[in-house]
N, C-alpha and C positions, 0 to 999 in steps of 0.2 A: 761499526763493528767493535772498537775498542769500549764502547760504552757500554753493549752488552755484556763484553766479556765483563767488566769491571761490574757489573750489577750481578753475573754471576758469581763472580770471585769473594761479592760482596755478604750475596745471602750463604753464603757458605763460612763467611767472617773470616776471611782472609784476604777482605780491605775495606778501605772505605768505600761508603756509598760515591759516585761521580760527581752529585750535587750537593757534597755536605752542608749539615746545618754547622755554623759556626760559634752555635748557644744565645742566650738570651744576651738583649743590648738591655741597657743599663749598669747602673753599679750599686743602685742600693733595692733590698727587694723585702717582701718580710713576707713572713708565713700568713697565708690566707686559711683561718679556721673555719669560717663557713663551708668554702671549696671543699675544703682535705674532710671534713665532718660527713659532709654526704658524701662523698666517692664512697671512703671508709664505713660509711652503715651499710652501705651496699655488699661488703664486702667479711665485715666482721661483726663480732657481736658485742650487740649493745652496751657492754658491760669494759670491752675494750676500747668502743668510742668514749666512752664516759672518762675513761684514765688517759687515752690520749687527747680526750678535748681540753684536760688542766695543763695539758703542756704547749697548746696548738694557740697561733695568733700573735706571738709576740717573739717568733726568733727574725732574726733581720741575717743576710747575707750581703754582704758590702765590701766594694773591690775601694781601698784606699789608697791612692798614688802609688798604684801595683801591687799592692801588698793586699789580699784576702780575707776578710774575717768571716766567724760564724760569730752570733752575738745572741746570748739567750738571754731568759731574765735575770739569772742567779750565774752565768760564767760567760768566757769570752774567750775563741778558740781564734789562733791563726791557722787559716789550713796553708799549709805549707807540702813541699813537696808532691804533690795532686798533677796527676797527669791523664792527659787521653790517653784510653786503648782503642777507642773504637767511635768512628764519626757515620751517624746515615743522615738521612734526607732529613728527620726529624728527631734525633735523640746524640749525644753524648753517652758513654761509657767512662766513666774516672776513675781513675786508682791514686788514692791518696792517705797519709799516715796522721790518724789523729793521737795527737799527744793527750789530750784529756783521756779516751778511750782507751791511751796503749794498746793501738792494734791497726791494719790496716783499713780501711774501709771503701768497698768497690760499690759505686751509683752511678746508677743511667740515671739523665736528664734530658725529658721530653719536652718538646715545645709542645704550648697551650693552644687547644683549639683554639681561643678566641681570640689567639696573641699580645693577651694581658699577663702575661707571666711564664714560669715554668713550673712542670712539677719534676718531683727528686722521686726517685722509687729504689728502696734497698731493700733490705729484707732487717735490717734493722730499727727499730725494734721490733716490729713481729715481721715474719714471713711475706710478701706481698704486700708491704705498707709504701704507699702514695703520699706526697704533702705535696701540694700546691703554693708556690711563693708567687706574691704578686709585685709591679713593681712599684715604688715611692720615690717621692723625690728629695734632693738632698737636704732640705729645708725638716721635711719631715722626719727624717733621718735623722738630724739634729739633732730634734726637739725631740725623740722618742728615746736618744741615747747621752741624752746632758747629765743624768746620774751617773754614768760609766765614766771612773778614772782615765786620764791618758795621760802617754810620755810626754815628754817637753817637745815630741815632733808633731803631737797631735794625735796618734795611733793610740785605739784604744789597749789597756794592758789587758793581758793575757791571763784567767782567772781560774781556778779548775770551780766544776762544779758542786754543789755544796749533799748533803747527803739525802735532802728527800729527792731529788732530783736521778739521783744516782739508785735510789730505792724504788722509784716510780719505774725506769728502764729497768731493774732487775726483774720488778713483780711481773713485766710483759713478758719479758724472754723468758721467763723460767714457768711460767704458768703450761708450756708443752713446749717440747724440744724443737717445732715450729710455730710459735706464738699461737694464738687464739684466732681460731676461722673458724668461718660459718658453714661452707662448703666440706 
């Protein structure tokens, strides 16, 4: 009886699911462009897959002796402060404050059908947008991140991002006050 109750309380979002998921195991993961390329055709046009696939396939997500990075090709974000609001069966809820972006930013994170990774769904940069992270191993991590500076503890430093980067996200969001659908 209390499980029901707790499954109703739950689709109503005022609690967790009974068997939450606890998010992807690993610590290092990186954006799988293929994946995120077809969901994304499916869902928008052609013209915003095209600007999102120059950004897609090389951001990594990497937990370092507790400490969280995002790592793109041109900056390098600690997310910090990032918290659960919300645990189901398969997805995460986050609330977290990006210093790069100056502003809050709220993503759900779904477990992957085939249990090779996760995907992030926010609504930034457009409305409805999906990326698939897949996972890597530390070796590869490495080797994908030895041009990136770090402190004398090893953590990579912390870079804002540079301006086509920052003009590439403008052109999305600002092309309609809910990005570019197809629907």
């Amino acid at each position: 009886m209390i499980r029901l109750a707790r499954l109703i309380l739950h689709r109503l979002g005022l609690a967790d699911h009974p068997e939450p998921w606890n998010g992807p195991v690993g610590d290092f993961f990186i954006s799988d462009k293929d994946a995120t390329c077809d969901y994304l055709s499916q869902r928008f046009s052609q013209e915003a897959v095209e600007i999102l696939g120059k950004i897609l396939g090389f951001t990594m997500v990497a937990k370092i002796n507790g400490r969280a990075f995002l790592i793109s090709r041109n900056y390098v974000e600690e997310m910090t402060a990032e918290r659960v609001v919300r645990r189901g069966r398969d997805f995460l809820t986050t609330v977290g404050y990006s210093a790069i972006w100056e502003r809050q930013r709220r993503s759900t994170i779904y477990r992957s059908e085939s249990g090779q990774g996760y995907w992030v769904a926010s609504d930034r940069p457009l409305h409805g947008y999906r990326e698939h992270f897949r996972s890597i191993s530390a070796d590869e991590f490495q080797a994908l991140t030895a041009h990136i500076p770090r402190d004398p503890a090893g953590y990579p430093i912390v870079t804002p991002p540079d301006e086509s980067t920052l003009q590439t996200a403008r052109s999305l969001s600002q092309s309609s006050p809910r990005g570019i659908r197809l629907d």
